[in-house]
C-alpha positions as CSV (number, residue, x, y, z in Angstrom):
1,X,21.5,-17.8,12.1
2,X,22.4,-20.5,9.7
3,X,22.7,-19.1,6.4
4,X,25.5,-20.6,4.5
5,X,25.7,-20.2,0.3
6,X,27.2,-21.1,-1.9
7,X,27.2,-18.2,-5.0
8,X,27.2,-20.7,-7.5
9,X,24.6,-22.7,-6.4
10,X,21.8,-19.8,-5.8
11,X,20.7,-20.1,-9.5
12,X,20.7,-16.5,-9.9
13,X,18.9,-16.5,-13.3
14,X,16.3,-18.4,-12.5
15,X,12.6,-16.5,-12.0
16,X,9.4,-16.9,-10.4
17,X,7.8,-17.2,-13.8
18,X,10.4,-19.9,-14.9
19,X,9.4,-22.3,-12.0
20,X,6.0,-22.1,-12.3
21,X,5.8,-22.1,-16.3
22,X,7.8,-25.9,-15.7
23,X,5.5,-26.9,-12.9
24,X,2.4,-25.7,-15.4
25,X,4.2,-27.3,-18.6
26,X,1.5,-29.4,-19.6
27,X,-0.8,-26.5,-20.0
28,X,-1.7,-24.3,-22.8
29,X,1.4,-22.0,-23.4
30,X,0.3,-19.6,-26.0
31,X,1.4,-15.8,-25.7
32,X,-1.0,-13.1,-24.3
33,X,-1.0,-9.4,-24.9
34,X,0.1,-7.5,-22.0
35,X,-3.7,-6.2,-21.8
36,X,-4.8,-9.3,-21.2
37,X,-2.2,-10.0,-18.7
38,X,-3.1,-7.5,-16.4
39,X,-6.6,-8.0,-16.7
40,X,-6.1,-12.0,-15.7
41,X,-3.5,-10.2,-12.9
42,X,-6.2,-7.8,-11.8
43,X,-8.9,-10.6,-11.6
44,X,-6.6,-13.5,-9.9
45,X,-6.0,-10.2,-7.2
46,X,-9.7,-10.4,-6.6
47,X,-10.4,-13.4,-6.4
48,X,-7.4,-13.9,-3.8
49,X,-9.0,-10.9,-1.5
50,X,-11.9,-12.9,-1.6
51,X,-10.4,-16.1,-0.5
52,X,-8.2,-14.8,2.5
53,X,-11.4,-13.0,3.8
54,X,-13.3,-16.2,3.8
55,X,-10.9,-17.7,6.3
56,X,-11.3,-17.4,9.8
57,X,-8.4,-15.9,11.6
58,X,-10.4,-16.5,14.9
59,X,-10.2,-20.3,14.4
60,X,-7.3,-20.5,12.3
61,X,-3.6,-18.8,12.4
62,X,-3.6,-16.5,9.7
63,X,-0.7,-16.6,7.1
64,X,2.0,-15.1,5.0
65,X,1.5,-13.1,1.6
66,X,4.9,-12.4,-0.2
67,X,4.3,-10.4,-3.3
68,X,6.4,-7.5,-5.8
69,X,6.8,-4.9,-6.6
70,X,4.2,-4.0,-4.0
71,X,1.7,-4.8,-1.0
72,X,-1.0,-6.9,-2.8
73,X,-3.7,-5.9,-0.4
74,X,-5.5,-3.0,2.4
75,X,-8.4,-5.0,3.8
76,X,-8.2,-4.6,7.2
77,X,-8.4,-7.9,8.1
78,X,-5.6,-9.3,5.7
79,X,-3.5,-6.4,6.8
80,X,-3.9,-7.4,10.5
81,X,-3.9,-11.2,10.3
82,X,-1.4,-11.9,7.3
83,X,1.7,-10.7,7.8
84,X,3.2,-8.6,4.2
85,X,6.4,-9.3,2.9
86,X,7.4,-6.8,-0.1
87,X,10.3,-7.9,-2.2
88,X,10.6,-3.7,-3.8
89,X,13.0,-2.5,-6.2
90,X,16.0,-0.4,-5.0
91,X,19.4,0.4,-5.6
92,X,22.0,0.1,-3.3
93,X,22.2,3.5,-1.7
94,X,18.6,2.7,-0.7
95,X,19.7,0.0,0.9
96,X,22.5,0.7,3.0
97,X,20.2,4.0,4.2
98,X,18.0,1.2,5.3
99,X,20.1,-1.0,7.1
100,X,21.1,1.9,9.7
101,X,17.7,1.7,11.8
102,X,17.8,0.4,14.5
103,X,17.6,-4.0,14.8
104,X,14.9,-5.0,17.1
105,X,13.0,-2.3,15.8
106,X,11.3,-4.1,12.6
107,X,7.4,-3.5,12.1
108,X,6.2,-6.9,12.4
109,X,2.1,-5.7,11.1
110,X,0.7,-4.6,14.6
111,X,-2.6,-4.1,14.4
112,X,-3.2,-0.6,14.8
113,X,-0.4,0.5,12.5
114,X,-2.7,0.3,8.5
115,X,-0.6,-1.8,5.6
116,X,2.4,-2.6,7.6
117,X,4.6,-4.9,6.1
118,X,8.4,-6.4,5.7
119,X,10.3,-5.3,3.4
120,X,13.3,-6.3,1.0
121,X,14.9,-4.9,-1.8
122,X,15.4,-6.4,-5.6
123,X,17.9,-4.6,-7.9
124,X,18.4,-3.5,-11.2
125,X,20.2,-5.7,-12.0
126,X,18.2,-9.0,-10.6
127,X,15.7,-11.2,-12.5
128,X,13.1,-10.7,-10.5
129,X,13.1,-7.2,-11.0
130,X,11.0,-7.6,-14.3
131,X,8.3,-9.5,-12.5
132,X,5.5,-9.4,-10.5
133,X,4.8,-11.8,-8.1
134,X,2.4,-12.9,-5.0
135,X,3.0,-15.7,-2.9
136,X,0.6,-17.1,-0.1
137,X,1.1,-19.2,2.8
138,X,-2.2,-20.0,5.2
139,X,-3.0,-23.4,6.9
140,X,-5.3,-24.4,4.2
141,X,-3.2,-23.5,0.9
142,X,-0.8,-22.3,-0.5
143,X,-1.1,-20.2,-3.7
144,X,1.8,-18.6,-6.4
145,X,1.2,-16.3,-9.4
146,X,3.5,-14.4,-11.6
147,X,3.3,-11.9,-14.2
148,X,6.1,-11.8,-16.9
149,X,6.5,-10.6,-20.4
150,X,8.2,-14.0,-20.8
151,X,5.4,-17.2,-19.5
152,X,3.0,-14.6,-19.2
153,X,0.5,-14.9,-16.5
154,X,0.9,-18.4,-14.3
155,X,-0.3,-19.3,-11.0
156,X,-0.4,-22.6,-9.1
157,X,-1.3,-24.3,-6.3
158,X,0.7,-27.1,-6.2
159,X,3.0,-27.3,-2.5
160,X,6.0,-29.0,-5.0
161,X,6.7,-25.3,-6.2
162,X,7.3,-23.6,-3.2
163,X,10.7,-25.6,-2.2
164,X,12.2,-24.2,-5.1
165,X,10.7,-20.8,-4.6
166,X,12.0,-20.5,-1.6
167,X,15.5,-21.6,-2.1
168,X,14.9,-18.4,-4.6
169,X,13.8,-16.0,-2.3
170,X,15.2,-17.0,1.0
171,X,19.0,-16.2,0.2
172,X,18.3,-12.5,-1.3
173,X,16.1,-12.3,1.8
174,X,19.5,-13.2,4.2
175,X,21.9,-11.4,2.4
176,X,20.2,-7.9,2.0
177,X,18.2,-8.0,5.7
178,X,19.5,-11.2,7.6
179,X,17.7,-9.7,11.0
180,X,13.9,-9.6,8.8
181,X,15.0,-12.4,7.6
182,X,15.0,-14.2,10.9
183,X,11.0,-13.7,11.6
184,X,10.3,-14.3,7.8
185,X,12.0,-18.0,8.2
186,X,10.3,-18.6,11.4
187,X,6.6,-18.1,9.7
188,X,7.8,-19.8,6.2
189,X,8.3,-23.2,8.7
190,X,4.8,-22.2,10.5
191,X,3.3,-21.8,7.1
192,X,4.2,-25.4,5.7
193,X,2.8,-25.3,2.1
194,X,0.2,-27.6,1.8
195,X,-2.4,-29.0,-0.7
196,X,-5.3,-26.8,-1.3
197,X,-9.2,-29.0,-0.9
198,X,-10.2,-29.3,-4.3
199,X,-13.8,-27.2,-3.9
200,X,-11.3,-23.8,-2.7
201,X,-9.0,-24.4,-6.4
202,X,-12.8,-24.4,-8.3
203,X,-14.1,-20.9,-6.0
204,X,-11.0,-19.4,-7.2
205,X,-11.2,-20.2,-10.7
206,X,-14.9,-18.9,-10.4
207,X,-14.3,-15.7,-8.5
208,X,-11.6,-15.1,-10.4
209,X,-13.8,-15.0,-13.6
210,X,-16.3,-12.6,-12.2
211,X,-13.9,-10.1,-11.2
212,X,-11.8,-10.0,-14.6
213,X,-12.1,-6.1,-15.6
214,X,-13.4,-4.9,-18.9
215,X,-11.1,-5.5,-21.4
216,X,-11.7,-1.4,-22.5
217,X,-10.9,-0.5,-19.2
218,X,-7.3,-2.4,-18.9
219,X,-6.3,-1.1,-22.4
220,X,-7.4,2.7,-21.6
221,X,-5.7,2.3,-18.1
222,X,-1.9,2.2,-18.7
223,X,0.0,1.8,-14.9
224,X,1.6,5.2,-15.6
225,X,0.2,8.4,-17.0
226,X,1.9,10.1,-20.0
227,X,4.6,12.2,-18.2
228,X,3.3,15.7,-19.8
229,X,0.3,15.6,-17.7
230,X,2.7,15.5,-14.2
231,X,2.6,19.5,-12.8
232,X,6.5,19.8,-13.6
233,X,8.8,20.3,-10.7
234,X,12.4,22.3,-11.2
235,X,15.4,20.1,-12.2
236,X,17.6,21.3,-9.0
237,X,15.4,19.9,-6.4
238,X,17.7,16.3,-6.5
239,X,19.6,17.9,-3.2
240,X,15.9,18.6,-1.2
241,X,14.4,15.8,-2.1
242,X,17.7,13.4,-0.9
243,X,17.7,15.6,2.8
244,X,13.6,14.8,2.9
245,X,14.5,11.8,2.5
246,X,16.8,11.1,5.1
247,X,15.3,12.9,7.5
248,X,11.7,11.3,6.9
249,X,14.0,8.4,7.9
250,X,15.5,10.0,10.7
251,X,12.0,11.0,12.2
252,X,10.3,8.0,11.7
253,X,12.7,5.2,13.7
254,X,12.0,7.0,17.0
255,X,8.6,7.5,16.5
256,X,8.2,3.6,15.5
257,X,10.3,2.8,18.6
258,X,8.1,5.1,21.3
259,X,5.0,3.2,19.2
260,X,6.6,-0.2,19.9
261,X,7.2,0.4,24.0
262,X,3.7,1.8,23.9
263,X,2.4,-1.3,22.6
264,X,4.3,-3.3,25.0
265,X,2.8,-0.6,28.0
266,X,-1.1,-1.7,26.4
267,X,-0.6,-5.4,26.7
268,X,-0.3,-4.5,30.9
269,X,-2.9,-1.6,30.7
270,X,-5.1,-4.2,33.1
271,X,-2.0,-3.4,35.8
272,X,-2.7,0.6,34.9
273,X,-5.3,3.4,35.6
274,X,-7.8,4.3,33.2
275,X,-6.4,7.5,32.9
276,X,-2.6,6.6,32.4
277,X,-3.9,4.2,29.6
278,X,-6.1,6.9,27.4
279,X,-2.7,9.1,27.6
280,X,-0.3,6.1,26.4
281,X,-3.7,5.8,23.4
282,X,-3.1,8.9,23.1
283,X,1.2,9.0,22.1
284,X,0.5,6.0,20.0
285,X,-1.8,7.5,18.2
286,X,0.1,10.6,17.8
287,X,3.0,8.5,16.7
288,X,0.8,6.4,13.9
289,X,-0.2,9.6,12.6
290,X,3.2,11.4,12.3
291,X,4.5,8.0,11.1
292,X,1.7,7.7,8.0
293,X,2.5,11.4,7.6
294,X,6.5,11.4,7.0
295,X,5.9,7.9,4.9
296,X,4.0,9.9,2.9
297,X,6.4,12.5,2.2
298,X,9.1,10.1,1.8
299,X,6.8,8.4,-1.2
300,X,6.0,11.3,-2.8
301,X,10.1,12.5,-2.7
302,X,10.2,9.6,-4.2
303,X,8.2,9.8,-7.3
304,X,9.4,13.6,-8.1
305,X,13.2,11.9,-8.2
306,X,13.5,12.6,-12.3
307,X,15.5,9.0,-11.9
308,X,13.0,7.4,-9.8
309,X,11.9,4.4,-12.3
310,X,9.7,2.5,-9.6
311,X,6.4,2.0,-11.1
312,X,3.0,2.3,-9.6
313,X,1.4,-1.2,-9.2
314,X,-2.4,-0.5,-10.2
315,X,-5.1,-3.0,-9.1
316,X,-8.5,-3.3,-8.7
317,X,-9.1,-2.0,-5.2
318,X,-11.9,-1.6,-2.6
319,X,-13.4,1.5,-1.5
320,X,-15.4,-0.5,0.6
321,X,-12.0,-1.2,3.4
322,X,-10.7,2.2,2.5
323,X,-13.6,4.3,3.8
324,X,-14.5,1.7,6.5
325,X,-10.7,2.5,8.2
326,X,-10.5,5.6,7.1
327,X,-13.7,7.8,8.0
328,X,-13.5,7.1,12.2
329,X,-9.8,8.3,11.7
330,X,-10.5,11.4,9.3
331,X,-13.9,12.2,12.1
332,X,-11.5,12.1,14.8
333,X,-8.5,14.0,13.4
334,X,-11.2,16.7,12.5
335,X,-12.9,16.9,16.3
336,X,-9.9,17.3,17.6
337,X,-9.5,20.8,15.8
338,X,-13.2,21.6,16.2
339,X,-14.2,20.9,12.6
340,X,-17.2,19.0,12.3
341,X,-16.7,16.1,8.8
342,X,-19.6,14.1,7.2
343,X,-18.7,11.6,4.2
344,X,-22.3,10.8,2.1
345,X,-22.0,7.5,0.0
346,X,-23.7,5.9,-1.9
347,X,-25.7,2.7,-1.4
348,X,-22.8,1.1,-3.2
349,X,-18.9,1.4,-3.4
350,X,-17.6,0.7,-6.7
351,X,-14.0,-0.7,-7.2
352,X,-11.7,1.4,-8.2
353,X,-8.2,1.1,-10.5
354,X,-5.3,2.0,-8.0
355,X,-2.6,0.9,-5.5
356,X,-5.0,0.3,-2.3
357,X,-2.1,1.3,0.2
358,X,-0.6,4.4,-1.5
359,X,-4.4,5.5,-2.1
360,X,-5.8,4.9,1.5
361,X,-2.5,7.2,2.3
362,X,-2.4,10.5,0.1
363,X,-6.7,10.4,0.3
364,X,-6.0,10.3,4.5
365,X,-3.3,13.0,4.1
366,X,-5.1,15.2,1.7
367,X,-7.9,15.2,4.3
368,X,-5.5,16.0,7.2
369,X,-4.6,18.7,5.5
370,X,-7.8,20.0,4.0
371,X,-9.3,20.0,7.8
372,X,-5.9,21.7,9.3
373,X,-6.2,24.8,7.2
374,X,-9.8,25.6,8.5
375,X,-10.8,28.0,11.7
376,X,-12.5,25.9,14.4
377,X,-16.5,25.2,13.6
378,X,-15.9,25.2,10.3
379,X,-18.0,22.1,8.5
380,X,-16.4,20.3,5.5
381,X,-18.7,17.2,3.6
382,X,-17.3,14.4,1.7
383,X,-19.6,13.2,-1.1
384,X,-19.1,10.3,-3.1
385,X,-20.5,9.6,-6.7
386,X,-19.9,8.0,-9.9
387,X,-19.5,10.1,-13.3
388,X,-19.1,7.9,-16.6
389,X,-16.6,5.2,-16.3
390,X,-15.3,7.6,-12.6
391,X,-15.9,7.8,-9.2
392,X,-15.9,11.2,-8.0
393,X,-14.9,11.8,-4.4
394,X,-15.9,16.0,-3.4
395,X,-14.3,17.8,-0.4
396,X,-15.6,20.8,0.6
397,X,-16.0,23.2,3.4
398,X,-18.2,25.7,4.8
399,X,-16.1,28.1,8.0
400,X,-16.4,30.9,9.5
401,X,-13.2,33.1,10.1
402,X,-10.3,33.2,8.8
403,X,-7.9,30.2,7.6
404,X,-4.7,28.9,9.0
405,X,-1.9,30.6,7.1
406,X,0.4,28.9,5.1
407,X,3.8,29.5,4.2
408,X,5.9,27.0,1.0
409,X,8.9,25.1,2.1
410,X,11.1,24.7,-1.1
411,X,9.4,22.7,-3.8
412,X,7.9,20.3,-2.1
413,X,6.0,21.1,1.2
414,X,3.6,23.9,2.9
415,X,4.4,24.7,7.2
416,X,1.4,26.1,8.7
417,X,3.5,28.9,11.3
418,X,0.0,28.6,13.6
419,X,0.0,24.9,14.2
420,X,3.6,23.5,13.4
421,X,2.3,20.8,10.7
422,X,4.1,19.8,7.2
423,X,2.2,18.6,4.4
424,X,2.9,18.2,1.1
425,X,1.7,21.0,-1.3
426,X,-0.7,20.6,-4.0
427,X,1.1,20.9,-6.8
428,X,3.2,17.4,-5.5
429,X,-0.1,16.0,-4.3
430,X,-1.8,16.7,-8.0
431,X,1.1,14.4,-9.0
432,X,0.2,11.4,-6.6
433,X,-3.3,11.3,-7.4
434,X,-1.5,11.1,-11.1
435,X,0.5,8.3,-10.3
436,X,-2.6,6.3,-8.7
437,X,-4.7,6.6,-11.7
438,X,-6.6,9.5,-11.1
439,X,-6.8,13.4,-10.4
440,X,-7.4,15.9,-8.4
441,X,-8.9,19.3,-9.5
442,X,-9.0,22.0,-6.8
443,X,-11.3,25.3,-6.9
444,X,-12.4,27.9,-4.8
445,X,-15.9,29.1,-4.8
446,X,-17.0,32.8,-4.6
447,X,-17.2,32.7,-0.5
448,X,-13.9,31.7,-0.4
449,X,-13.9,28.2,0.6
450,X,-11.9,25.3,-0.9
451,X,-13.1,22.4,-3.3
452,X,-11.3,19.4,-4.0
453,X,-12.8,17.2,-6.6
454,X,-10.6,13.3,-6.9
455,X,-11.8,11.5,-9.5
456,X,-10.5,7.9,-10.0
457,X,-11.4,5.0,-12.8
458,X,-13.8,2.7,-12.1
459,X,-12.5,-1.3,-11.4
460,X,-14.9,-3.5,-12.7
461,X,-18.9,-4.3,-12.4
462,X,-18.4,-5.1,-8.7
463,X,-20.2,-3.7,-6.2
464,X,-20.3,-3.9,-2.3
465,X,-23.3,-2.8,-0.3
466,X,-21.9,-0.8,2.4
């Protein structure tokens, strides 16, 4: 790999929001409130969804999204035809834990595996760490936006920019994960920037318009909750959350290499029996689930760190994607212990304020373990309604017999002795609904059984017919 720099020529100080407040320079330049900058960020998010499902991945390669301090999107078909690049804040401890998985070994977005994406770290210390950014590279545009307390919120889609934001990008990118880095420059040279038809710019500008939020909701929806409302964990849990770390780590590099030789085993199932390829199914499944299960943990060690600083991106974020991937998966997690699930919507699926990938991932692992604590034949029903400015997602179950017992690992976990499984308890799952937004109440009626009310903010006024 050629990758020689020189350190003083990268232009460390310079930032996303820099380049494209030059290349915008003979625009209006006056200051925003930050409330208005996240409701401009929220609506350009939208409007972006909108355009990258409008393109046809059938006729067309798809493309590259680069954005910070998190994924930008979960619809299903972004996640599977745009590969994600996350440039995420860490320190460097974080890093050189990461650096010890195996090379070769690098998700590169399969389709079966929900919100995979590259990723590379920012620290502290680095410019960019104060931003938030989204880069996008398809065969018909190419699109930049930034959100700064200095410029404010920019965006552009002029292909002069992207030279100099990749001269930016593309050394951190070598230096901190040269072997990602590899598969990122072979797409950036696929990926050309080019200059957007004129009638794409003016759909943009319109559906971003439309799908600004109320300016109410952005003020009375901060990105982070008041810290007394967190359930309060003991200060001497730094050593258990570091070893859940690590060995969420540990677990998951096998398990994403047995996934990967499965994947290559599919792609010859027509030179294999029907029966040897529904067991190789099978192990990959397994493997996604264990793998979305032990990313979860790791996330939610994560936040309960008292220095964990990382924030929670919240966006405006389909419902509509999240229960279209998620209920086959929840039905089929549920037959396979004999519990019978039904999810009731409404007509139509509001948006939602949240981080789409972190929210399809506690809602699927609260579920998991909702349906693992019942006796088999029990019946639990999903409903989904709004209340006020809310939507209000219901769990609840009806079983005969009695439930799986459970028994508290440290702080942070429950191990069911009867089946084997981990999950995380409720107190540290209260606290990740908390960090999305939202909250989850949890009850038990006279009979016995469980309810788990969620209850989220609502996006903005718009609405998709499911």
């Amino acid at each position: 790999m050629n990758a020689n720099f020189e350190l003083d020529q990268l232009e460390i100080s310079k930032t996303i929001s820099s380049v494209l407040r030059h290349a915008n320079e003979d625009c209006d330049d006056q200051p925003i409130s930050v409330n208005q900058r996240r409701r401009q960020w929220r609506g350009a998010i939208a409007a972006l969804e909108r355009l990258l499902q409008d393109q046809d991945p059938q006729k067309h390669s798809a493309g590259m999204v680069l954005s910070s301090p998190s994924p930008m999107f979960c619809d299903r078909q972004i996640s599977e035809h745009y590969q994600q690049v996350v440039f995420a804040p860490k320190s460097l401890q974080e890093v050189a834990i990461s650096t010890l998985q195996l090379t070769g070994i690098v998700e590169d977005c399969p389709s079966t595996a929900t919100h995979s994406f590259l990723e590379f770290p920012i620290f502290a210390n680095d410019p960019l760490h104060q931003e938030r950014f989204c880069l996008v590279l398809t065969p018909q545009f190419s699109f930049a936006m930034v959100s700064a307390d200095e410029g404010g919120f920019q965006f552009s889609f002029d292909p002069a920019v992207f030279n100099e934001l990749w001269q930016m990008l593309r050394w951190r990118m070598a230096l901190t994960q040269p072997f990602q880095f590899q598969t990122i420059q072979q797409l950036w040279r696929q990926f050309a920037p080019v200059a957007p038809d004129y009638r794409l710019v003016s759909r943009f500008s319109q559906l971003m318009l439309r799908s600004l939020p109320d300016m109410n909701l952005v003020t009375a929806t901060p990105k982070t909750k008041p810290v007394k409302e967190k359930v309060s964990v003991s200060r001497d849990i730094q050593p258990e959350l570091e070893l859940l770390q690590a060995l969420t780590h540990e677990i998951r590099t096998p398990l994403t290499t047995i996934r990967t030789m499965t994947k290559l085993l599919l792609k010859k199932k027509k030179h294999l029996t029907g029966d040897i390829v529904k067991r190789i199914e099978t192990i990959e499944q397994e493997c996604n689930e264990q793998i979305r299960r032990m990313e979860l943990i790791f996330r939610a060690a994560e936040l309960e760190t008292p220095s964990h600083c990382r924030e929670v991106q919240l966006i405006p974020t389909s419902l509509e994607q999240i229960f279209y991937n998620g209920i086959p998966l929840w039905q089929k997690q549920a037959q396979r212990r004999n519990v019978d699930l039904q999810v009731i919507l409404p007509q139509t699926l509001p948006h939602v304020v949240s981080d789409p990938a972190m929210l399809d991932q506690v809602l699927s692992g609260l579920i998991e373990t909702f349906t693992r604590r019942l006796p088999s034949g029990s019946e639990v029903q999903i409903h989904v309604s709004t209340a006020g400015n809310q939507l209000k997602l219901e769990v609840q179950s009806q079983g005969i017999g009695q439930k799986c017992l459970e028994k508290a690992i440290g702080q942070l976990l429950i191990f069911q002795p009867e089946t084997g499984s981990l999950s995380l308890n409720f107190n540290v799952t209260k606290n990740l609904f908390h960090a999305l937004g939202g909250k989850l109440r949890i009850r038990q009626r006279p009979s016995g059984d469980d309810v788990f009310t969620i209850f989220l903010p609502l996006g903005n006024n718009i609405s998709l017919t499911v």
